[in-house]
C-alpha positions as CSV (number, residue, x, y, z in Angstrom):
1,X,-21.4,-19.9,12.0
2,X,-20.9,-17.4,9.0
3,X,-20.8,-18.6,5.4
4,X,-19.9,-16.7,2.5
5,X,-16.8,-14.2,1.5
6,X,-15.3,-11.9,4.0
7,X,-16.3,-8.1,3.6
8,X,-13.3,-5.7,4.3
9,X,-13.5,-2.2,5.0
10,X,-9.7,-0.2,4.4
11,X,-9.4,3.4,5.8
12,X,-7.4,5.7,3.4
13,X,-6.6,5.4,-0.2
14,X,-2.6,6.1,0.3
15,X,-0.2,3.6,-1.0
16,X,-0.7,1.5,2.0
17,X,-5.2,1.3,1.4
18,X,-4.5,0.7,-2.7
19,X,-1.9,-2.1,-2.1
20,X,-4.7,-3.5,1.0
21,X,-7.1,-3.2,-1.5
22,X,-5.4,-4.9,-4.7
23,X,-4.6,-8.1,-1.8
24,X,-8.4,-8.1,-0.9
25,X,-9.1,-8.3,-4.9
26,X,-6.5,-10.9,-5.5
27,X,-8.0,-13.5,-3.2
28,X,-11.4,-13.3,-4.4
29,X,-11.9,-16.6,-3.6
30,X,-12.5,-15.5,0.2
31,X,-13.1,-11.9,0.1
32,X,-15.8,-9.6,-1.3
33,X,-14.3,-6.7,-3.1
34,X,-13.2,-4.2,-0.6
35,X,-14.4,-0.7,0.3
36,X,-11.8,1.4,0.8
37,X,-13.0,5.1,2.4
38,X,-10.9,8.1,1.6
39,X,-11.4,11.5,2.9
40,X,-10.2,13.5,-0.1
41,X,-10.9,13.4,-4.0
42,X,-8.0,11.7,-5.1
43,X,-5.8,9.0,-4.7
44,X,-2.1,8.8,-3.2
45,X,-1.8,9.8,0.5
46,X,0.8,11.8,1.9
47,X,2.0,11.5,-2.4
48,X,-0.6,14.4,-3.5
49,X,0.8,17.7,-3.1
50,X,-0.8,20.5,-1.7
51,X,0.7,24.2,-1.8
52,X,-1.2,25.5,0.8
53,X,-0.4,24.6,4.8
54,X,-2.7,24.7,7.0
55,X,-5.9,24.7,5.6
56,X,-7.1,24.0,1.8
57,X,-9.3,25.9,-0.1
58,X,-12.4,24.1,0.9
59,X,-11.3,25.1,4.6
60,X,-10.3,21.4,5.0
61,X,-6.7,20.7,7.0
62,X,-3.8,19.7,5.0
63,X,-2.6,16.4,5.6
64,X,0.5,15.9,2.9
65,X,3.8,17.3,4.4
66,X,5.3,16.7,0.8
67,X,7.6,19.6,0.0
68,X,7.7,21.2,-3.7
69,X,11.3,19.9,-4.1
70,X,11.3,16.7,-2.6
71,X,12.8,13.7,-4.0
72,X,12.3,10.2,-2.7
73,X,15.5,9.2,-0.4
74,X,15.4,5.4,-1.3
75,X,16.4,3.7,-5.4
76,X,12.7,3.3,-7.1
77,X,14.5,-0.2,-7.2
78,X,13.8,-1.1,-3.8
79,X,10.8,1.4,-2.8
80,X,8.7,0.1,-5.4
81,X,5.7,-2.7,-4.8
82,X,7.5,-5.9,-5.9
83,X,4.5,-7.0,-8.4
84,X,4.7,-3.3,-9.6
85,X,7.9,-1.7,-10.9
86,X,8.3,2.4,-11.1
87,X,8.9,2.5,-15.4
88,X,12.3,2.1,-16.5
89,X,13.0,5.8,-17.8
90,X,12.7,6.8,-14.5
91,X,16.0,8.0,-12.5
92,X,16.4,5.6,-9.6
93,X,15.6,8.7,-7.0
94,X,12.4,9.9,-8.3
95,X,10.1,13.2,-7.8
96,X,7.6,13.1,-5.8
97,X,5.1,13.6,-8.6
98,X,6.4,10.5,-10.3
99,X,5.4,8.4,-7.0
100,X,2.4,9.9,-7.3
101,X,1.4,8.9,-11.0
102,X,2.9,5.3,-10.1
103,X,0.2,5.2,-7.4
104,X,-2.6,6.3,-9.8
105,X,-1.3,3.6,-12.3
106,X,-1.3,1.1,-9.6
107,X,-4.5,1.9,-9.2
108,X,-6.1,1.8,-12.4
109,X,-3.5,-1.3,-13.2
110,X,-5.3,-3.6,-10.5
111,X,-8.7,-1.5,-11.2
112,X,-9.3,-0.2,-7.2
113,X,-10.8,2.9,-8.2
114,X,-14.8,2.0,-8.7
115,X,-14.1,0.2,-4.6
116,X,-12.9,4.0,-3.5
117,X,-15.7,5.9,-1.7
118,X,-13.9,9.9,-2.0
119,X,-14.4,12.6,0.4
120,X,-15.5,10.1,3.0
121,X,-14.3,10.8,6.5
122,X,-14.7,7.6,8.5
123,X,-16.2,8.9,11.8
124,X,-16.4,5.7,13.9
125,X,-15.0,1.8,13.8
126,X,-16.7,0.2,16.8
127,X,-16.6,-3.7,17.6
128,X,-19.8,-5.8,17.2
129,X,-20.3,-9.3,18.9
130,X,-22.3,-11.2,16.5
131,X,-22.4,-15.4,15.8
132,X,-22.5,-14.4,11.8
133,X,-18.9,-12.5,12.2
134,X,-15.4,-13.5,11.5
135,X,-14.6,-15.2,14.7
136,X,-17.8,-14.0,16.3
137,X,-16.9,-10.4,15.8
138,X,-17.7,-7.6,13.4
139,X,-17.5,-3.8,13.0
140,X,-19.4,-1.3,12.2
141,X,-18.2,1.7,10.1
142,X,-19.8,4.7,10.6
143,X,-19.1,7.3,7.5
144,X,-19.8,10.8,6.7
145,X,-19.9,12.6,3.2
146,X,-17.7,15.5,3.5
147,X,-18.9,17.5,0.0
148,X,-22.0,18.1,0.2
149,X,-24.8,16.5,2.3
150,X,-22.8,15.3,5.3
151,X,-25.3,12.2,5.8
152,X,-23.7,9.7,7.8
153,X,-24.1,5.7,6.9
154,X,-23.5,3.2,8.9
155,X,-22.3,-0.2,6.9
156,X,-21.0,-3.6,8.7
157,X,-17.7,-5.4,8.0
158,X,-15.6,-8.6,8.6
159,X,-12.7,-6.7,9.6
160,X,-11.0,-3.5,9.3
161,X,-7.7,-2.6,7.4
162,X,-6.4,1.0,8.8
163,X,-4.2,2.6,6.4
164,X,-5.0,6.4,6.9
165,X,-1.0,7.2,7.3
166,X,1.0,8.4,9.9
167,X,3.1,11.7,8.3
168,X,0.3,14.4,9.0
169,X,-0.4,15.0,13.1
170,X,3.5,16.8,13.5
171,X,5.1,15.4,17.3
172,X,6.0,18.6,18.9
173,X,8.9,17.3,21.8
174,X,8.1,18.8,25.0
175,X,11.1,21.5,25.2
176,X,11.0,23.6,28.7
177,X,10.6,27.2,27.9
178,X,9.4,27.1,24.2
179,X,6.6,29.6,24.2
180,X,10.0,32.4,25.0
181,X,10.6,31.6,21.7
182,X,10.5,35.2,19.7
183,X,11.1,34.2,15.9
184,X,9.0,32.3,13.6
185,X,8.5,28.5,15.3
186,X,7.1,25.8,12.4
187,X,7.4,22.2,11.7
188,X,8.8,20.2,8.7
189,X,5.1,19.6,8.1
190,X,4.0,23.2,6.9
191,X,7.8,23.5,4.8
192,X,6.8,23.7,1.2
193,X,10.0,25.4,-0.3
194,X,13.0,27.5,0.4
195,X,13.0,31.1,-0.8
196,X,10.9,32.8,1.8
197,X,13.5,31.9,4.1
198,X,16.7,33.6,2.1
199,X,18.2,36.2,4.4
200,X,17.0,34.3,7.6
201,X,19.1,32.3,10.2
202,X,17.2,28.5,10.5
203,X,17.8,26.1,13.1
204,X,16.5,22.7,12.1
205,X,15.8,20.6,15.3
206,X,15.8,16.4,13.9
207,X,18.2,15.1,11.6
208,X,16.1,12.3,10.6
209,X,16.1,12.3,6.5
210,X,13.7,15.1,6.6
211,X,15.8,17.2,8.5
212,X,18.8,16.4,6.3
213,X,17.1,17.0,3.4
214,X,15.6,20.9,4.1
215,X,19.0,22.2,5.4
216,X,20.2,21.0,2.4
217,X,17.4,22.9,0.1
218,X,17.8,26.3,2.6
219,X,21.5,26.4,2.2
220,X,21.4,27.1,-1.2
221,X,19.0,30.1,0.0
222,X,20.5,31.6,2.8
223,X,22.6,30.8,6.1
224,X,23.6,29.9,8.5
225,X,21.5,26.4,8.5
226,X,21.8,24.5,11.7
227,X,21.1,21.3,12.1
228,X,21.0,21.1,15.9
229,X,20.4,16.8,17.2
230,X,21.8,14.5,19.4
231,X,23.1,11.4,17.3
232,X,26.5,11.1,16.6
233,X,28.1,13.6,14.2
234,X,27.1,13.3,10.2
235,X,30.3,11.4,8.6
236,X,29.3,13.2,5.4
237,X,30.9,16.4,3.6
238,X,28.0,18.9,4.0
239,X,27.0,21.9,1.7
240,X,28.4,25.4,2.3
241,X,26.9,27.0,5.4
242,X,24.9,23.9,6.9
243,X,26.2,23.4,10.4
244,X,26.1,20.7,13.0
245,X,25.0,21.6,16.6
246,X,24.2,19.8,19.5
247,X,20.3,18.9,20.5
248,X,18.2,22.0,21.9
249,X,17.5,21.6,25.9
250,X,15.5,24.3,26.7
251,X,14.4,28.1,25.6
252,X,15.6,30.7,27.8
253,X,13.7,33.9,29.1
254,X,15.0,36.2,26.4
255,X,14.3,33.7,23.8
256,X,18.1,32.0,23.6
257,X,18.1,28.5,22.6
258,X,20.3,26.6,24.9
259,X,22.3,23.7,23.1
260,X,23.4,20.4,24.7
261,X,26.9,21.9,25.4
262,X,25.7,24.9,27.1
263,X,25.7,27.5,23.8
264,X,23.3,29.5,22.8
265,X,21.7,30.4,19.8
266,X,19.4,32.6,18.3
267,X,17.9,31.8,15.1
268,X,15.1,33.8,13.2
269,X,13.7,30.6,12.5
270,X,13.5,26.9,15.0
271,X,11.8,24.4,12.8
272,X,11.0,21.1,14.1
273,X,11.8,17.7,11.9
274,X,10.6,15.6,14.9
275,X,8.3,13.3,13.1
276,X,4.5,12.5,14.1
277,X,2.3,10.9,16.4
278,X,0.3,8.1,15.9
279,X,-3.3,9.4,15.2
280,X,-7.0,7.3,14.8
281,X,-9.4,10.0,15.6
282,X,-12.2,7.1,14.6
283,X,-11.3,4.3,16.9
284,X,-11.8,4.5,21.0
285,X,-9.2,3.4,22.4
286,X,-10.4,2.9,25.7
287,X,-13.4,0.5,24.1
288,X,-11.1,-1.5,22.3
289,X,-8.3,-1.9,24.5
290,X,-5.5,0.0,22.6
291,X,-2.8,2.3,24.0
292,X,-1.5,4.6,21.9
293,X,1.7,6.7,23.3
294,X,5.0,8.0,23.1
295,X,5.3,6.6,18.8
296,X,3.7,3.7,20.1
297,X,0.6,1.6,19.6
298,X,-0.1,-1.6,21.5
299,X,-0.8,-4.4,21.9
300,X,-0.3,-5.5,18.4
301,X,0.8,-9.0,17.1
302,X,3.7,-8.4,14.7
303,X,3.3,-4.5,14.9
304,X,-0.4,-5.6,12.6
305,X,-2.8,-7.2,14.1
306,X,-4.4,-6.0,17.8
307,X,-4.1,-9.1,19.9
308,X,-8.1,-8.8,21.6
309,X,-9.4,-7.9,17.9
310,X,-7.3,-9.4,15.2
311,X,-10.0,-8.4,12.3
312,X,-8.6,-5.1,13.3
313,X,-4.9,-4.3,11.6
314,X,-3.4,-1.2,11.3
315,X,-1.1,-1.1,8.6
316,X,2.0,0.6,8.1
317,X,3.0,1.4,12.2
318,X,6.6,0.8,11.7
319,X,9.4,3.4,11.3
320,X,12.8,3.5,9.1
321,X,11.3,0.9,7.1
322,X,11.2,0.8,3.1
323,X,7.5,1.7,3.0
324,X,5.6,0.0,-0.3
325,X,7.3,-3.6,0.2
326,X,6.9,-3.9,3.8
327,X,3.2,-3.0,3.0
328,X,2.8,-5.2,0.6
329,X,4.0,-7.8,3.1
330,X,1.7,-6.8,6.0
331,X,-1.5,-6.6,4.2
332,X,-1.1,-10.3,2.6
333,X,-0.2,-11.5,6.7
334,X,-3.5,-9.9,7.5
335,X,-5.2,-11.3,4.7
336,X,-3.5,-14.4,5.7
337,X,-4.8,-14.4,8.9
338,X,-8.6,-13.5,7.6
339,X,-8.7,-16.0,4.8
340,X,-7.6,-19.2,7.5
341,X,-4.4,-19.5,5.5
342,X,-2.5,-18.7,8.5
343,X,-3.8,-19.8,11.9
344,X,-3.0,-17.0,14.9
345,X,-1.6,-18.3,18.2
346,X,-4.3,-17.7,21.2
347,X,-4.8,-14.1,22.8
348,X,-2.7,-15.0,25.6
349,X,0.4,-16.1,23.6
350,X,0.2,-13.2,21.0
351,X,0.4,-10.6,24.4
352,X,2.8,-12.3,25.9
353,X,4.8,-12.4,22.4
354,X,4.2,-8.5,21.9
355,X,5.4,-8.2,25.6
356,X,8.6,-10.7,25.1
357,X,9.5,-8.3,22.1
358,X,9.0,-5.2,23.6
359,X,10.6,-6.3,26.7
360,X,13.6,-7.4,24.6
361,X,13.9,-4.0,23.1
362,X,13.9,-2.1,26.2
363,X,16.3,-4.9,27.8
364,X,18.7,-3.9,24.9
365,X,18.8,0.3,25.5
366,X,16.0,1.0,22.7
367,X,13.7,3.6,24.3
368,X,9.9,3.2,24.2
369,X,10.0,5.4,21.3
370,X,12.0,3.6,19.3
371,X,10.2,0.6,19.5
372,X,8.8,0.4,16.0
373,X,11.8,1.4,14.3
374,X,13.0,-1.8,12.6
375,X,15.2,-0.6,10.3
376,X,18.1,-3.1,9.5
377,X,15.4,-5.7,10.8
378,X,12.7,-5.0,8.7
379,X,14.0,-7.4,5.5
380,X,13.9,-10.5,8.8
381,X,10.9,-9.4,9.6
382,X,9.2,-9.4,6.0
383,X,10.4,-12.5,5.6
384,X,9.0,-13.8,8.9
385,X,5.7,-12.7,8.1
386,X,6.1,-14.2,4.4
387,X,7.1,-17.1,5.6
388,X,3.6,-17.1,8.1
389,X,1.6,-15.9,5.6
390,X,2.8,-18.6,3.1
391,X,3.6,-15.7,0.1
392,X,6.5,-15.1,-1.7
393,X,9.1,-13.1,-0.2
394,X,10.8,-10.2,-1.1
395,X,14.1,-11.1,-3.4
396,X,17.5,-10.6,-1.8
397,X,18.8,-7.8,-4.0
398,X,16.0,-6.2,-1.9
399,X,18.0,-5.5,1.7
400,X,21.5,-5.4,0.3
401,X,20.3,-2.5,-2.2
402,X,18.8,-0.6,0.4
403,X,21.2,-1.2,3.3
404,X,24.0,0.0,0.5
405,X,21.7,3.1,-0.4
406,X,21.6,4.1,3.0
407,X,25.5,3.9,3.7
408,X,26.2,5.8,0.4
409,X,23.3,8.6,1.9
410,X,24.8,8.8,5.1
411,X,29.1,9.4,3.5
412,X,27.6,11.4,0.4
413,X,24.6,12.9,1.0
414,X,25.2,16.0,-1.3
415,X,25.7,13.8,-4.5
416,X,24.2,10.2,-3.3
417,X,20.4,10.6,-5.1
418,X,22.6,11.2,-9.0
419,X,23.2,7.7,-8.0
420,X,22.0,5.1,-10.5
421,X,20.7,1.6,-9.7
422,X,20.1,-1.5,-11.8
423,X,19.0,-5.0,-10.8
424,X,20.8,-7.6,-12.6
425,X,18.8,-10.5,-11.1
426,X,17.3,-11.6,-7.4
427,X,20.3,-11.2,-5.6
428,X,22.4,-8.7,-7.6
429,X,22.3,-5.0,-8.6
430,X,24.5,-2.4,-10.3
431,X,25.1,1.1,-8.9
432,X,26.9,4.2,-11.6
433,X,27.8,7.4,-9.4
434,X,27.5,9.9,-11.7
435,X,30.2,12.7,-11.2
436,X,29.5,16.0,-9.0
């Protein structure tokens, strides 16, 4: 049997691989200090941004789809890690510069940046059977150097944290006829800012927040914006020029788009706000087991841990979630899990609780798709694993804040980031609307 502390290797140096790695450092007692690989030269993910799309100017592909404007959409009340707190001064919705020096604080605060190996591109994670492993397994991590030498190194590992992010491979739906298209086709990823589209007509297929948020910044360059989806109408007052249309079925020969309700369209510009896939290029799916389709990734226990390899967690899967707490709750579960603190149910129970769930979802009219969107259940579902993990859980104020931000976004969402937050204690907050 093994002896000694645990070595963990964590993919990506986001927010999601600096909170992984500040967990590992906290529980020294049954962890060596982690190794956390990171493909560029700096910390803070999808945070840093990058001017260019495309490709940077080392030739390297840009992985941020942070736009020049951009704002966060949640209070830095509630999107904050709860040991953490974005400074005071700050307004609660914050650029995104600001969430990028609060990750290079975090960073230096809990001292993760001498356990960061930059420009490393992690080309392999493969499974290793071994008696001296954590539950008679280990990996090996194979690793290149991507500025200069290119010399690839092989290291072993406990288990594997991957937190390489999920906002950079752009989900293209499968529309019939789209290559009819004759104006300028793009995807929220490669939007940086507004003015080279002033004169131009923009059709905006998504009205997830991304969506919502760039027809805002182009109608204040030109119009008309459409914002073409199939939910249910927006219940909020929107901007001048920024209108509502139905959900795009196909292109037609000449290059019409055909709406839900039979119109058609032809704007100058179709940019998708569709989200992304799910994307490991160093894991094999078919070796370990893993499916990965349609926004989905299975079988994993509590959306973390795969079922057959439970060294193995993949953090951050979940959708219309507030992103740095529920990290900060899924990498001490994994942790948990690793250190013996909590002990995991048998193979065959965790699939047949990842199948139950899943099942439950479909049962209930969720698509496939949909299946890691927890939303309204992700403050449950923190607790759930807090309560598993045996660490503290997140403080009330926590879901009311958010569930309140996200009703005030969707009845105001030209005026509802001038909001202003304050939490009064655990369970209660102040909000000032600040006047037009």
């Amino acid at each position: 049997m093994r002896s000694g502390k645990l070595r963990v290797a964590v993919i990506g140096a986001g927010a999601a691989g600096l909170c992984a790695a500040r967990h590992v450092l906290a529980r020294g007692g049954s962890f060596s200090p982690p190794t956390v690989f990171e493909l560029s030269e700096r910390v803070g993910g999808t945070w840093v941004y990058e001017e260019r799309v495309g490709k940077d100017q080392r030739g390297r592909t840009v992985h941020s789809s942070m736009y020049r404007d951009l704002r966060t959409n949640i209070p830095k009340e509630v999107m904050a890690f709860p040991d953490f707190p974005f400074e005071k001064r700050l307004p609660s919705f914050v650029h995104h510069s600001e969430v990028r020096r609060y990750l290079e604080q975090y960073c230096q605060q809990y001292r993760l940046r001498e356990h960061i190996q930059f420009g490393t591109s992690v080309e392999s994670v493969k499974p290793v059977a071994t008696e001296k492993g954590w539950r008679g397994l280990a990996w090996d991590v194979t690793t290149s150097d991507v500025t200069g030498t290119k010399d690839t190194t092989t290291e072993r590992f406990d288990a594997v944290m991957v937190c390489n992010g999920h906002f950079f491979d752009p989900y293209i739906p499968p529309i019939p006829g789209l290559e009819n298209f004759k104006g300028t086709l793009m995807h929220s990823h490669d939007y940086r800012c507004p003015e080279p589209f002033a004169g131009q007509s923009v059709l905006l297929l998504g009205a997830g927040l991304s969506g919502l948020d760039i027809a805002q910044e182009l109608s204040a360059v030109t119009r008309p914006v459409t914002l073409s989806h199939s939910q249910p109408p927006l219940r909020s007052p929107l901007p001048r020029g920024m209108l509502e249309a139905p959900g795009v079925q196909r292109v037609r020969g000449d290059g019409a788009l055909e709406l839900g309700d039979g119109s058609l369209v032809r704007p100058d510009v179709f940019m998708f706000c569709t989200g992304y896939k799910f994307t490991f290029p160093f894991l094999e799916p078919g070796e370990l087991g893993l499916q990965l389709r349609s926004h989905m990734v299975s079988p994993l226990y509590k959306h973390l841990l795969h079922t057959a390899f439970p060294s193995l967690s993949i953090v951050g899967l979940c959708r219309a979630i507030c992103p740095f707490p529920h990290f900060h709750c899924q990498t001490q579960f994994a942790l948990s899990v690793l250190d013996g603190s909590f002990t995991l149910p048998s193979r065959e129970q965790m699939d047949r609780e990842v199948d139950t769930e899943i099942r439950r979802l479909l049962d209930s009219g969720v698509p496939l798709r949909h299946v890691l969107k927890l939303d309204a259940e992700q403050w449950d579902y923190n607790d759930h694993l807090a309560a598993l993990g045996n660490f503290p859980a997140l403080p009330p104020y926590w879901r009311s804040l958010y569930q309140a931000n996200k009703e005030f976004r969707a009845t105001d969402l030209m005026n509802y980031k001038r909001y202003s937050y304050q939490v009064l204690s655990d369970t209660d907050w102040s909000v000032e609307r600040h006047p037009h």
